[in-house]
Backbone as ProteinMPNN parsed JSONL, in Angstrom:
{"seq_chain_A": "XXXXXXXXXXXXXXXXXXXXXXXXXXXXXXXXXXXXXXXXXXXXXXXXXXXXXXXXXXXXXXXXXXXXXXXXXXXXXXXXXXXXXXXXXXXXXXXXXXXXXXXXXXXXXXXXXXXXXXXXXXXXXXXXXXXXXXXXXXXXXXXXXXXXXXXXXXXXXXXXXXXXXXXXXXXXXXXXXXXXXXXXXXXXXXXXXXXXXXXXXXXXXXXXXXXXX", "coords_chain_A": {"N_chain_A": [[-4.851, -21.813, -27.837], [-2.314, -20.399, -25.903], [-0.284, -22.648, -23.312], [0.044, -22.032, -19.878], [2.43, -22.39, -18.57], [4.066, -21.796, -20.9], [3.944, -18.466, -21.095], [5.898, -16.262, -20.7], [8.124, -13.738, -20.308], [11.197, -12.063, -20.735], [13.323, -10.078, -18.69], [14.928, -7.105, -18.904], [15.526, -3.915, -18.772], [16.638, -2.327, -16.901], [19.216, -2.445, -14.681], [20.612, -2.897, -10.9], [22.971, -1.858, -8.991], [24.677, -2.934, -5.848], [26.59, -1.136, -5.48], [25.996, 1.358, -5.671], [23.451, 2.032, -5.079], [21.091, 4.143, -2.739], [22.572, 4.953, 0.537], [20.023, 5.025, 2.219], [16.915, 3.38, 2.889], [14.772, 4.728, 2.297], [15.733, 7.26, 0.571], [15.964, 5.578, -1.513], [14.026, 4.843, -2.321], [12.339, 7.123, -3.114], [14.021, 7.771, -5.179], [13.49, 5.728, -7.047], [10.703, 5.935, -6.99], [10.403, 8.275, -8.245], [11.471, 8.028, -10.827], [9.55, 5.979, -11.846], [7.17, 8.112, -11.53], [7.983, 9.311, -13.889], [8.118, 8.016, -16.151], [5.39, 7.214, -16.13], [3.923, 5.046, -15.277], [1.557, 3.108, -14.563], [-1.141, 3.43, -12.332], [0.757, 3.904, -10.056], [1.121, 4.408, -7.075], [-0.34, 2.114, -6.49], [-0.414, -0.813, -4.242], [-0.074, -4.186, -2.983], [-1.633, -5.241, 0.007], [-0.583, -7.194, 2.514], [-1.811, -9.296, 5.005], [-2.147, -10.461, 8.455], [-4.405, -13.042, 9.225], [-5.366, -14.7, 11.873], [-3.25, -17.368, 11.582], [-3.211, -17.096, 8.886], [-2.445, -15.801, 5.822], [-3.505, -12.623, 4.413], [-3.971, -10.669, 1.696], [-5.209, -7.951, -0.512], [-5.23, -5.149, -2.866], [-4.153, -1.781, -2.347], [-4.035, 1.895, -1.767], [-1.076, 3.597, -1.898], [-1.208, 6.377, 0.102], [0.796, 8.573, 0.453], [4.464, 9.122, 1.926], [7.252, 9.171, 4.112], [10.306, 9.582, 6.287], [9.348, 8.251, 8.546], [7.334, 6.041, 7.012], [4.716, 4.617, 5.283], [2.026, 4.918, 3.903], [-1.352, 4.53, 4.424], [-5.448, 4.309, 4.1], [-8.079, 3.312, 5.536], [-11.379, 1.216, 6.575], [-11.008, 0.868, 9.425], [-12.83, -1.36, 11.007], [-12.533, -2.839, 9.305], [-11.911, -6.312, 7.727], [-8.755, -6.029, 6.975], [-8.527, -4.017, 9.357], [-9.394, -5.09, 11.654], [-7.524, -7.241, 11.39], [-4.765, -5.711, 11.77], [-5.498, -4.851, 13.966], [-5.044, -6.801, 15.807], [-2.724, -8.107, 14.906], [-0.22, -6.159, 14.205], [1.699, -6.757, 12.102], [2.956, -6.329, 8.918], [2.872, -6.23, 5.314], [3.679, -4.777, 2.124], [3.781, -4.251, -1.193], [4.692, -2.939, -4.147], [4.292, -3.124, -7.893], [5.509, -2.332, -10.18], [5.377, -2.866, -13.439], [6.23, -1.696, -15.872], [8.405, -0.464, -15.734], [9.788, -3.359, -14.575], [10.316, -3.571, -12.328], [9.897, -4.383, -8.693], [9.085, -3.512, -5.115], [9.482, -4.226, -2.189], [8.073, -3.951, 0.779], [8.309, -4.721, 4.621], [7.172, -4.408, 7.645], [5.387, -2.837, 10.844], [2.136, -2.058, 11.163], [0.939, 1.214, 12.004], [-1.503, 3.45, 13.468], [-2.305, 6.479, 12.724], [-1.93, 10.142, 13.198], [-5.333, 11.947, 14.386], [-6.312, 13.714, 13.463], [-4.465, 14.439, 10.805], [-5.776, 12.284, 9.72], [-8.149, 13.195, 9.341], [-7.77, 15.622, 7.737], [-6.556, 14.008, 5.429], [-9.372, 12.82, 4.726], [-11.256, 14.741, 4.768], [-10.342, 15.908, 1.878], [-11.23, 14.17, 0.26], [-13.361, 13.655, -2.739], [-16.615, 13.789, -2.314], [-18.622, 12.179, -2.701], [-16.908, 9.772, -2.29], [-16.306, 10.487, 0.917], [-19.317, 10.01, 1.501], [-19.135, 7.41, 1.052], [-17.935, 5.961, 2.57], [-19.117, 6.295, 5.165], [-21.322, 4.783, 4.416], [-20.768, 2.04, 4.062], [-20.764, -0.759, 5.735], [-17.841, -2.32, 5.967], [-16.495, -4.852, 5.167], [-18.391, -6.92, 6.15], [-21.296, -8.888, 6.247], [-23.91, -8.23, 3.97], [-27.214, -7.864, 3.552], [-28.312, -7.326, 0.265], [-27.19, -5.355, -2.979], [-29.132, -3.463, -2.661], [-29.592, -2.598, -0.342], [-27.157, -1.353, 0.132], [-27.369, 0.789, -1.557], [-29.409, 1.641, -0.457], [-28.674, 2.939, 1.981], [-26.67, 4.78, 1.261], [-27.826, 6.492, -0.261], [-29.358, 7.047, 1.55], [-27.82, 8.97, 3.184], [-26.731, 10.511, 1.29], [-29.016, 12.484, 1.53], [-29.013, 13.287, 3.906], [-26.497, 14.736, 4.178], [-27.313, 16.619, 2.022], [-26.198, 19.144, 0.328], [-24.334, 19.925, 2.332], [-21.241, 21.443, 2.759], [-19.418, 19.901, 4.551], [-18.572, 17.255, 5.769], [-18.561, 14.785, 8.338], [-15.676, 12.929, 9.637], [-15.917, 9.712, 9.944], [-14.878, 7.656, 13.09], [-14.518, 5.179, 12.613], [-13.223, 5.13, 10.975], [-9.846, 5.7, 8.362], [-6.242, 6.642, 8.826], [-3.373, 4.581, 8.579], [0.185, 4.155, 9.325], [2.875, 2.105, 7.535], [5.673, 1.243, 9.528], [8.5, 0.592, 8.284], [10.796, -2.663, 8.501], [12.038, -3.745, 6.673], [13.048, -3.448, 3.505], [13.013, -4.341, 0.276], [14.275, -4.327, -3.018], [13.703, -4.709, -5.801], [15.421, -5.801, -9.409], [14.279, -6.435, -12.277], [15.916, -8.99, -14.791], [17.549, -10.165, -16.958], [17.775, -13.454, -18.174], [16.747, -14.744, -15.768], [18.278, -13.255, -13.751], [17.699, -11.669, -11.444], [18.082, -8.323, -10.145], [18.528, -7.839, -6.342], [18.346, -6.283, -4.183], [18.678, -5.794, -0.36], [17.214, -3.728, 2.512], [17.99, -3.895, 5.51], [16.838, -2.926, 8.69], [18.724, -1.867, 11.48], [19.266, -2.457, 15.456], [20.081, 0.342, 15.719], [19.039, 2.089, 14.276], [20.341, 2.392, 12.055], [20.733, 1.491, 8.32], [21.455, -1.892, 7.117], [22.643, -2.798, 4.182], [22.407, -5.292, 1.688], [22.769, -7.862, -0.539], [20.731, -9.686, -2.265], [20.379, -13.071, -3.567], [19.323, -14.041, -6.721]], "CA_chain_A": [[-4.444, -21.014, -26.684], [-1.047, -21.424, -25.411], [-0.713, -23.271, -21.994], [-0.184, -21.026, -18.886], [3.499, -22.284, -18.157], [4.436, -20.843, -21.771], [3.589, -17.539, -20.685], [6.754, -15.702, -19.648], [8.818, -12.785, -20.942], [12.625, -11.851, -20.324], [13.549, -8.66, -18.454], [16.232, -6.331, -19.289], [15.588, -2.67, -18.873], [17.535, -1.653, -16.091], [20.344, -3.104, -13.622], [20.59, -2.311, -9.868], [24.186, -2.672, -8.126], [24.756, -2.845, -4.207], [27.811, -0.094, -5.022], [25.014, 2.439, -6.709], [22.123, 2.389, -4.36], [21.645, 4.705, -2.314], [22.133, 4.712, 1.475], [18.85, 5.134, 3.024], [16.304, 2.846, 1.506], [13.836, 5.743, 1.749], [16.09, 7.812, -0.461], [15.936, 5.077, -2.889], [12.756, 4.435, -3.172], [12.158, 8.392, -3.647], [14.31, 7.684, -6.81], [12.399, 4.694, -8.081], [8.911, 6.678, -7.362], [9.939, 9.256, -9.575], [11.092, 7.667, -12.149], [7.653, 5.495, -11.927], [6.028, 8.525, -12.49], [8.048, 10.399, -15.354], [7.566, 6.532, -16.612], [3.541, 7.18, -16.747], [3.27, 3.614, -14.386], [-0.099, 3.19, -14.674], [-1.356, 3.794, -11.012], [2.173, 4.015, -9.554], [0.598, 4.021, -5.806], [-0.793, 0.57, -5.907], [0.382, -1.656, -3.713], [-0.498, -4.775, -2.245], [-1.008, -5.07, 1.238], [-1.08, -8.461, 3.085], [-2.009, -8.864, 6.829], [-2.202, -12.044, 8.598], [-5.726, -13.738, 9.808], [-4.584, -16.621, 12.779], [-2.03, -18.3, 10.955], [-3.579, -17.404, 7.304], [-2.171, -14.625, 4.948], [-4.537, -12.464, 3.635], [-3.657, -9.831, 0.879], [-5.85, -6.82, -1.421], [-4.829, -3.836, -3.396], [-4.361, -0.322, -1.512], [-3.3, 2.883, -2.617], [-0.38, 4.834, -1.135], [-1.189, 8.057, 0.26], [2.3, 9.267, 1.498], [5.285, 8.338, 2.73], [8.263, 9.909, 4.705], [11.17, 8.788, 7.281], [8.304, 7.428, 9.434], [7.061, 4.586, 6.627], [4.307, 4.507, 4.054], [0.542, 5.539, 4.69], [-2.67, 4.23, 3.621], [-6.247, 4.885, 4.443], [-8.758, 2.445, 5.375], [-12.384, 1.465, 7.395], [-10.443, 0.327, 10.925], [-13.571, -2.233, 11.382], [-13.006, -3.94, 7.882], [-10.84, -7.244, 8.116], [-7.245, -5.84, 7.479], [-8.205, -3.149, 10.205], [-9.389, -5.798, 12.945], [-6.147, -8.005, 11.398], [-4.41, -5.31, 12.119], [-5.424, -4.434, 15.255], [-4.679, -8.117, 16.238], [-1.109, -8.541, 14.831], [0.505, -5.1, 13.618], [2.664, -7.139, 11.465], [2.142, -6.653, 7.486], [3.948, -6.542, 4.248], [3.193, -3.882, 1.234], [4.495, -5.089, -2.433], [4.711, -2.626, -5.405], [5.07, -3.828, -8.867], [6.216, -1.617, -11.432], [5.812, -3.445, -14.714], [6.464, -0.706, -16.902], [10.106, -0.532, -15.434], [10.394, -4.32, -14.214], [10.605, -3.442, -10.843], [9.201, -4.533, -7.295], [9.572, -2.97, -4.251], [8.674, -5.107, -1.064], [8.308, -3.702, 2.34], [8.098, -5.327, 5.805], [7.252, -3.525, 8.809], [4.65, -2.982, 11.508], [1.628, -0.872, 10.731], [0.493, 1.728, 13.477], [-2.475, 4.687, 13.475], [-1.903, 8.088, 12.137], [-2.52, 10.943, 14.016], [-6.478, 11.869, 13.93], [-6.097, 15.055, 12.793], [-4.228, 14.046, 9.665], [-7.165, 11.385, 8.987], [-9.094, 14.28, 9.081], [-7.274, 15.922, 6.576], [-7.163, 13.445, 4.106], [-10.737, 12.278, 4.748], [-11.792, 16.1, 3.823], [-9.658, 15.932, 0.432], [-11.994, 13.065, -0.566], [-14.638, 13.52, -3.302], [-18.115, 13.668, -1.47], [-18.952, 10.486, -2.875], [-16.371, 8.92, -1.264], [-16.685, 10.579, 1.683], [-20.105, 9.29, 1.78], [-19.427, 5.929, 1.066], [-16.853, 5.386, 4.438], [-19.847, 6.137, 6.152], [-22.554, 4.524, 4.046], [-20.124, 0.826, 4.21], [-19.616, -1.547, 6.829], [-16.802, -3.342, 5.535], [-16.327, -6.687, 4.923], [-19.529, -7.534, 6.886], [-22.003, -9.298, 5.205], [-24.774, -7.618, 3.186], [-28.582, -8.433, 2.771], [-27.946, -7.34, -0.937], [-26.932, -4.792, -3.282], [-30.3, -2.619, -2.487], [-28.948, -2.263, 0.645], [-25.729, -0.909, 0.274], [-27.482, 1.538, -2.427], [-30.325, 3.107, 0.549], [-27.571, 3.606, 3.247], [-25.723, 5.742, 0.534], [-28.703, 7.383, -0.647], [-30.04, 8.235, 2.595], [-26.97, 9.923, 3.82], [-26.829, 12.021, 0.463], [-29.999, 13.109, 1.822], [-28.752, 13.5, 5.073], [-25.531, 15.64, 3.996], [-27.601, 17.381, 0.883], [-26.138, 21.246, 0.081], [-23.372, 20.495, 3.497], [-19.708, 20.989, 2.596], [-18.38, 19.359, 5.139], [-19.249, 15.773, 6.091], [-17.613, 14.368, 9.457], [-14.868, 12.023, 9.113], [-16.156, 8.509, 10.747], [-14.467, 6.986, 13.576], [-14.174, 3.937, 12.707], [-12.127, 5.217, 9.398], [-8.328, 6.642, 9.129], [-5.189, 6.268, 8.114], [-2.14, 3.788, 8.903], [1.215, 4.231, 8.9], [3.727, 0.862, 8.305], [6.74, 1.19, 9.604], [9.554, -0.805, 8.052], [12.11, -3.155, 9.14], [12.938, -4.225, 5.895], [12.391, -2.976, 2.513], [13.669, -4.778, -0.766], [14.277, -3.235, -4.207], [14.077, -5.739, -7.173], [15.078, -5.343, -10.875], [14.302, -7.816, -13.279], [17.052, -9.418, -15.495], [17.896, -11.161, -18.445], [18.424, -14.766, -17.946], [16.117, -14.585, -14.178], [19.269, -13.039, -13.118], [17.098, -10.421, -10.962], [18.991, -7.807, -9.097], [17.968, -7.627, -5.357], [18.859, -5.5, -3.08], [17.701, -5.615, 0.728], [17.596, -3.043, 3.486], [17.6, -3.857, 7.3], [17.12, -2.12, 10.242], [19.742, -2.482, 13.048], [19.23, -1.46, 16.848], [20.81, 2.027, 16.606], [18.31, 2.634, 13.621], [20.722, 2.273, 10.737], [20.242, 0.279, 7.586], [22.282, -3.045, 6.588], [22.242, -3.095, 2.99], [23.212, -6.621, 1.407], [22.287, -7.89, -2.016], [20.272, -11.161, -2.18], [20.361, -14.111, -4.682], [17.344, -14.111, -6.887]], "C_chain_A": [[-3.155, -21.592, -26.093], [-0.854, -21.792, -23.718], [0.148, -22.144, -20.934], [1.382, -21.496, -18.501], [4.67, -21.887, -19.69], [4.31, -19.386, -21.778], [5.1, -16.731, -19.808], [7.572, -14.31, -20.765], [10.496, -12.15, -20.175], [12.781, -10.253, -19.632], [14.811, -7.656, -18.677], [16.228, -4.66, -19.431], [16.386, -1.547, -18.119], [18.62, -2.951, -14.847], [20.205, -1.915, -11.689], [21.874, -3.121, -8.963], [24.01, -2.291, -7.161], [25.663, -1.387, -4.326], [26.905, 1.265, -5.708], [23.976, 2.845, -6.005], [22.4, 3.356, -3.097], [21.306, 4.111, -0.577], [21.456, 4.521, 2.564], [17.694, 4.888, 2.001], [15.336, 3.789, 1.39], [14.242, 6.734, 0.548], [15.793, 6.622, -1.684], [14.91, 4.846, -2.954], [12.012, 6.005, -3.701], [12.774, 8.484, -5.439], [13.816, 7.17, -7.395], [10.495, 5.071, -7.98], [9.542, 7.698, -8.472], [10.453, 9.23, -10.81], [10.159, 6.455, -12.476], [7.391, 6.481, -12.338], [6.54, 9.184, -13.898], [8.123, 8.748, -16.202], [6.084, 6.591, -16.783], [3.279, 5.461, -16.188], [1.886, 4.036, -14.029], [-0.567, 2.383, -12.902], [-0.578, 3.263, -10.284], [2.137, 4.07, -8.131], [0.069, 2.874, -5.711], [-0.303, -0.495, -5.712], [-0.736, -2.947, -3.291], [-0.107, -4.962, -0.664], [-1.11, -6.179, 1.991], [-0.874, -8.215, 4.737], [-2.182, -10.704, 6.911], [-3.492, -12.268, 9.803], [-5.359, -14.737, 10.913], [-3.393, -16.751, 12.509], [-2.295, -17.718, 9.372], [-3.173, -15.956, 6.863], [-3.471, -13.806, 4.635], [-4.182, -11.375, 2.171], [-4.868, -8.746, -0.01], [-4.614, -5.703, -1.442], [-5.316, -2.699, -2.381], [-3.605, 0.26, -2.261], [-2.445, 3.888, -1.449], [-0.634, 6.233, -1.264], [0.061, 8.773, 0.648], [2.864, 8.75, 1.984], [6.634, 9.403, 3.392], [9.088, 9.32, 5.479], [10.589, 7.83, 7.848], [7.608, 6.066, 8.848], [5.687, 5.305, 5.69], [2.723, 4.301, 4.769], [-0.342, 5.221, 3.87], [-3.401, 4.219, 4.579], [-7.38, 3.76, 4.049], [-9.984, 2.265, 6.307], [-11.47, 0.511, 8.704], [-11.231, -1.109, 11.127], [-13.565, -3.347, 10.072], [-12.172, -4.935, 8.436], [-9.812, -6.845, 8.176], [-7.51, -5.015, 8.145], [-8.303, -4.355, 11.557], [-7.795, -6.841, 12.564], [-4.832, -7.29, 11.957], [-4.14, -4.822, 13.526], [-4.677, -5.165, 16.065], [-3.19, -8.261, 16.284], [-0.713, -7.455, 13.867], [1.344, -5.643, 12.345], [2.32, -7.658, 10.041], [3.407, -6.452, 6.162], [3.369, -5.906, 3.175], [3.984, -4.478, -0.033], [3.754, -3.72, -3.628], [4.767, -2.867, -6.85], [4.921, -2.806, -9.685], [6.311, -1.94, -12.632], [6.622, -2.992, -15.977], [8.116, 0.021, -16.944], [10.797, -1.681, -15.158], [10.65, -4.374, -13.027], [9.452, -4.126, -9.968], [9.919, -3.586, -6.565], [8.729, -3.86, -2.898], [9.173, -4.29, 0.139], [7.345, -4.382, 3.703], [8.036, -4.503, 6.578], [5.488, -4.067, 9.717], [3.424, -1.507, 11.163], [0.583, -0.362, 12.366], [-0.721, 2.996, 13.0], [-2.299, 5.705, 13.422], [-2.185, 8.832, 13.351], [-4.319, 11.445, 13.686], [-6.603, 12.848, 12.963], [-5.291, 14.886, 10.757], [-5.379, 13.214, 9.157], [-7.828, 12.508, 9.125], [-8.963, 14.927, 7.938], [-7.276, 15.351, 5.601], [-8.386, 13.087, 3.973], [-11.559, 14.018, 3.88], [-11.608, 16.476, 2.591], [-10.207, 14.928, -0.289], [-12.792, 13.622, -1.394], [-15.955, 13.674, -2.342], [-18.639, 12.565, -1.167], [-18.662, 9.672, -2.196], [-16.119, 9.041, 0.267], [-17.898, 9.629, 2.028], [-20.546, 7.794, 1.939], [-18.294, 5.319, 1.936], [-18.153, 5.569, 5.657], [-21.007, 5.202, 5.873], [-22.12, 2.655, 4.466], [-20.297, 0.61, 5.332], [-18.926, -2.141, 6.374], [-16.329, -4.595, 5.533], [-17.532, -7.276, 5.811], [-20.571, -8.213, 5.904], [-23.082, -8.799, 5.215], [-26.091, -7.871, 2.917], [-28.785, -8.854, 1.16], [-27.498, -5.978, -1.778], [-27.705, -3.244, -2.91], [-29.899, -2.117, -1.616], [-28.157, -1.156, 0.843], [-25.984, 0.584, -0.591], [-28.393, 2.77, -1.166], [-29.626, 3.389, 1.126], [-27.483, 4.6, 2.552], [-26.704, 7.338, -0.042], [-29.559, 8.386, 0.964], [-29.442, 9.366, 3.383], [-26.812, 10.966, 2.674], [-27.999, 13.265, 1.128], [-30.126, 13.982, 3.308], [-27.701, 15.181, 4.44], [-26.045, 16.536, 2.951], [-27.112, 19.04, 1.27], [-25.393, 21.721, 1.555], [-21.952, 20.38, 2.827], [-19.224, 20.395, 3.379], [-19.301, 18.02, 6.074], [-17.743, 15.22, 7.457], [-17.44, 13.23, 9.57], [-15.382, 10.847, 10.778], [-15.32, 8.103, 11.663], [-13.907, 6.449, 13.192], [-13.369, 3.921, 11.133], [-10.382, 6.496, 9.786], [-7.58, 5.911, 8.341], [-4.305, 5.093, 9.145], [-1.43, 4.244, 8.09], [2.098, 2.992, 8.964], [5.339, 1.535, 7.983], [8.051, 0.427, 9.335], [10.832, -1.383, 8.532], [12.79, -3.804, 8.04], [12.231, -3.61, 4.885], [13.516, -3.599, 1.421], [13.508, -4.152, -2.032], [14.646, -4.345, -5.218], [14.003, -5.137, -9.044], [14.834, -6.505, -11.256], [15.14, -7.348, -14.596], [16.784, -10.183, -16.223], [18.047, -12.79, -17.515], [17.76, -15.007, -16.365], [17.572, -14.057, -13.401], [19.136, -11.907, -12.247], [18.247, -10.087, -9.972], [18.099, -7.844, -7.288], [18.578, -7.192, -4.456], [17.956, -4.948, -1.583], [18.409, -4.755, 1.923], [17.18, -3.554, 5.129], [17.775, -3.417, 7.861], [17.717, -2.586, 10.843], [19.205, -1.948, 14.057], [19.268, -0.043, 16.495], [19.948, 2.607, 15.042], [19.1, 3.097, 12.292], [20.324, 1.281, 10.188], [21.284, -0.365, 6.813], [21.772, -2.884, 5.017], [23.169, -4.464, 2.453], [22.214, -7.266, -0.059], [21.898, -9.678, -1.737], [20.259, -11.975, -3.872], [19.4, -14.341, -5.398], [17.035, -14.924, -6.823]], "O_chain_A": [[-2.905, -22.772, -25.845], [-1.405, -21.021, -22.932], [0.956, -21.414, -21.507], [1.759, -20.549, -17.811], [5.881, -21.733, -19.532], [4.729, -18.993, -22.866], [5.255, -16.684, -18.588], [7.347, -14.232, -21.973], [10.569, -11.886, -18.974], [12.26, -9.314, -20.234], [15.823, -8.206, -18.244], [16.996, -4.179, -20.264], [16.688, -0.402, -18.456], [18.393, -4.11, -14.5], [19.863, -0.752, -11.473], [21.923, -4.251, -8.477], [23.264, -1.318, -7.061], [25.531, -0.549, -3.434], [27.571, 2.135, -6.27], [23.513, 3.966, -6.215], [23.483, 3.445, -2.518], [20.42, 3.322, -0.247], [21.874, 4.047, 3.62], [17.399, 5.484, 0.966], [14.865, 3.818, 0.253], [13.426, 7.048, -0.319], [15.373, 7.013, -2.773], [14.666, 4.47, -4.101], [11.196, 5.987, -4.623], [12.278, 8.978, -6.452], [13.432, 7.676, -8.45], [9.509, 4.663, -8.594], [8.996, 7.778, -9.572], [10.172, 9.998, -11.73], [10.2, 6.066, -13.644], [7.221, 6.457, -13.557], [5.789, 9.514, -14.816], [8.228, 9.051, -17.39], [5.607, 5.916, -17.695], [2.443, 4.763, -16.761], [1.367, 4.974, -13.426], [-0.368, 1.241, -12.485], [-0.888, 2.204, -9.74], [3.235, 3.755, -7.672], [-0.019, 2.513, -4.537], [0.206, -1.203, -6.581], [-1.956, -2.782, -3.268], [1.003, -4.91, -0.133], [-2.3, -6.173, 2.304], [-0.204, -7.437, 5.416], [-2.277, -11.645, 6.123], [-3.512, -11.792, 10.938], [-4.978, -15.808, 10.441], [-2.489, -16.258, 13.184], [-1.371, -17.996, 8.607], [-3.561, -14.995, 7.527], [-4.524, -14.444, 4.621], [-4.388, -12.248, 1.328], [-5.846, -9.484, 0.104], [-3.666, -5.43, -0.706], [-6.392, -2.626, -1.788], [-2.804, -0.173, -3.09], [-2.88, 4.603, -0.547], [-0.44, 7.022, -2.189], [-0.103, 9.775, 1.344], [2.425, 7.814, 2.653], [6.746, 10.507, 2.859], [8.731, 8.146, 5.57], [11.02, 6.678, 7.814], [7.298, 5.137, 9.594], [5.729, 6.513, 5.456], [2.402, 3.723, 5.808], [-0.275, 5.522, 2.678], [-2.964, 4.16, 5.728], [-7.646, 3.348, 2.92], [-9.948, 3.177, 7.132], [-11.497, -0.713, 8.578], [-10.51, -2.07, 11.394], [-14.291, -4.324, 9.889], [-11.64, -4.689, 9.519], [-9.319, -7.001, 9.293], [-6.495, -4.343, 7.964], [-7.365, -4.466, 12.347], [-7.044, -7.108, 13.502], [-3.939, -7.944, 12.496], [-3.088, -4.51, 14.086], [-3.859, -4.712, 16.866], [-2.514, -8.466, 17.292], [-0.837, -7.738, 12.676], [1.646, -4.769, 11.532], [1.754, -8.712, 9.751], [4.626, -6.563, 6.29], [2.253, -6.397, 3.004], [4.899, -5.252, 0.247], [2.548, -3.617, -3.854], [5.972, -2.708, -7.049], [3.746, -2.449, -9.772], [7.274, -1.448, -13.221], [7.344, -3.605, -16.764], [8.721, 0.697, -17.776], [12.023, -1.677, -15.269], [11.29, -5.342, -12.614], [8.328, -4.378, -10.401], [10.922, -2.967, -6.922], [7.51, -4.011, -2.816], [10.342, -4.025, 0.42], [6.122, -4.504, 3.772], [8.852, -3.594, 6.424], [4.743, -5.019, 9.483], [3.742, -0.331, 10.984], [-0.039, -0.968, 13.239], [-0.531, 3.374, 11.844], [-1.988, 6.098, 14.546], [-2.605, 8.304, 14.381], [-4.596, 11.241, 12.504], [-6.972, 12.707, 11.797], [-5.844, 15.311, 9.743], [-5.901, 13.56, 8.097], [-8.371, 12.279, 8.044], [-9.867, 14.902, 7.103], [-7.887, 15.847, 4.654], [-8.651, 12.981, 2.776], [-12.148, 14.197, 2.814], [-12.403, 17.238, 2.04], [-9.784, 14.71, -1.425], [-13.292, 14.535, -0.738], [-15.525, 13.502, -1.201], [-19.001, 12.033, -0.118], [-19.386, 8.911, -1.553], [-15.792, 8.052, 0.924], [-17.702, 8.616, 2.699], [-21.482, 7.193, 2.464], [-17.913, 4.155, 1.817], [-18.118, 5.075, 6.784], [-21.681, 4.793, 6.818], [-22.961, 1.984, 5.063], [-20.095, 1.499, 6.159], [-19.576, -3.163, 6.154], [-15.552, -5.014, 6.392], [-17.308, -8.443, 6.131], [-20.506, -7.923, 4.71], [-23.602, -8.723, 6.328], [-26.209, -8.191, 1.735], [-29.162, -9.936, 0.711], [-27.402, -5.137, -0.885], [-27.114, -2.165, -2.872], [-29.687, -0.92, -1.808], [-28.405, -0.194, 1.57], [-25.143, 1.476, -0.486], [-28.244, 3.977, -0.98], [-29.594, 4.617, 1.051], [-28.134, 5.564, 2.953], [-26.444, 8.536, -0.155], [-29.994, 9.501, 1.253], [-29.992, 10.289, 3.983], [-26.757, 12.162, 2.96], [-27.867, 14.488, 1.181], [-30.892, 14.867, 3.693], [-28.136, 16.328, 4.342], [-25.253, 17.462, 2.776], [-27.508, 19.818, 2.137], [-25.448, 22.841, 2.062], [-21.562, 19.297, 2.391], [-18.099, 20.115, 2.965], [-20.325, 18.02, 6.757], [-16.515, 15.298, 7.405], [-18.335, 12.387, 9.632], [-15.275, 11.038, 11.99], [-14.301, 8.054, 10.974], [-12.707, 6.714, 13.132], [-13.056, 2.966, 10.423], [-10.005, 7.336, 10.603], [-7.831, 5.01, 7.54], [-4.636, 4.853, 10.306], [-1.613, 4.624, 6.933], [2.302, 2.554, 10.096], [5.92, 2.008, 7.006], [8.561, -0.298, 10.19], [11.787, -0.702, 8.904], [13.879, -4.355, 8.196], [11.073, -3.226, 5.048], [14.719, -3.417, 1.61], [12.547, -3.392, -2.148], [15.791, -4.772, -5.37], [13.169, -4.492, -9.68], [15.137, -7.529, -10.644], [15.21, -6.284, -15.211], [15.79, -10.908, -16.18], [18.408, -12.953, -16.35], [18.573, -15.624, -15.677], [17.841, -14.641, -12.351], [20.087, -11.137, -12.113], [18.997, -10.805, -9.311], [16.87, -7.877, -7.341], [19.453, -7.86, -3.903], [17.032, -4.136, -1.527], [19.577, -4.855, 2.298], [16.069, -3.477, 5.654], [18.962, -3.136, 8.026], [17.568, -3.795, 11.024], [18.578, -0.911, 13.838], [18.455, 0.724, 17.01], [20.349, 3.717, 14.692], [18.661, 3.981, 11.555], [19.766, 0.329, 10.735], [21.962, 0.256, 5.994], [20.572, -2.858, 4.743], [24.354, -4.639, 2.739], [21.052, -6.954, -0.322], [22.567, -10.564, -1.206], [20.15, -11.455, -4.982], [18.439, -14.886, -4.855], [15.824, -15.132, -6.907]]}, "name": "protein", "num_of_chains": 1, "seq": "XXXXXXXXXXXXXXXXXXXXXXXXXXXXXXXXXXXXXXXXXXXXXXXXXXXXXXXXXXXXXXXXXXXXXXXXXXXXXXXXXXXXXXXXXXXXXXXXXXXXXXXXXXXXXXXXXXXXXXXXXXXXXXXXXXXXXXXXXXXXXXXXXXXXXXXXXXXXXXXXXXXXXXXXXXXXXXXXXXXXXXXXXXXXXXXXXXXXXXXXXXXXXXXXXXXXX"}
């Protein structure tokens, strides 16, 4: 088996100059989602999302539901840890990786609460299943055991049996994070990664400036 700091591979599939990108990092990341998907990036919404505990990082996988001027939207139980981390310190950090192009995409910002009505909306576009299992969870709480987690689920089938419409929990919803920075990385030959970072100013334009990999 070969040892774990032999393990590396060179990148070279694409280049990204400062004089090429475009000027609103939302436009560019509209370009690098869609060529992710005519790329077939194998689940091209998953991001990581890190939040911060005290002092302590924390990080899991989420899946982008939408994004627009306003920042980048995911859908989660409010009462799990990154919702009370959230509640605590707004201040989080989303990370894309793209393998299948060599890319990242990192964004910084502050994440804030949808409107309800939209969590409504996507909560109704769920499966049943998963409907049922935002209500059947408590989230990150701890568990008697698996049995558990199986009667909740079962007793609310039994509850909701032969209803279309199951009512979207409280204590579940969307976030929106708003960014103050968003970075756009290629990977290069020779670690010579391109990087290109956007910042917000006061008057709500964005500094673009190319970083050193």
């Amino acid at each position: 088996m070969s040892p774990i700091a032999d393990l590396r591979r060179d990148y070279a599939l694409n280049s990204l100059h400062e004089t090429e990108v475009a000027k609103d990092p939302f436009d560019q990341f509209t370009q690098w989602w869609e060529q992710a998907i005519r790329a077939n990036v194998d689940e091209v919404n998953a991001m990581t999302l890190s939040t911060i505990n005290g002092n302590v990082p924390e990080s899991r996988i989420m899946l982008l539901k939408g994004y627009d001027k306003n920042g980048f939207v995911f859908f989660t139980n409010y009462q799990s840890a990154k919702g009370q981390q959230l509640h605590t310190n707004p201040a989080c950090s989303l990370l894309f990786f793209w393998k299948e192009l060599e890319r990242q995409v990192r964004i910084i910002g502050t994440a804030q609460l949808i409107d309800a009505a939209e969590s409504d909306s996507y909560f109704h576009s769920r499966p049943i299943g998963s409907q049922l299992g935002a209500w059947a969870s408590p989230q990150s709480q701890v568990v008697a055991n698996k049995e558990w987690l199986e009667t909740q689920y079962e007793q609310l089938e039994k509850k909701y049996q032969g209803q279309t419409t199951i009512p979207r929990p409280s204590h579940w919803g969307g976030y929106c994070v708003n960014p103050s920075r968003i970075e756009f990385w290629q990977g290069r030959p020779g670690r010579m990664h391109d990087r290109i970072s956007y910042s917000k100013e006061e008057d709500g334009s964005w500094k673009v400036e190319r970083l050193a990999p």
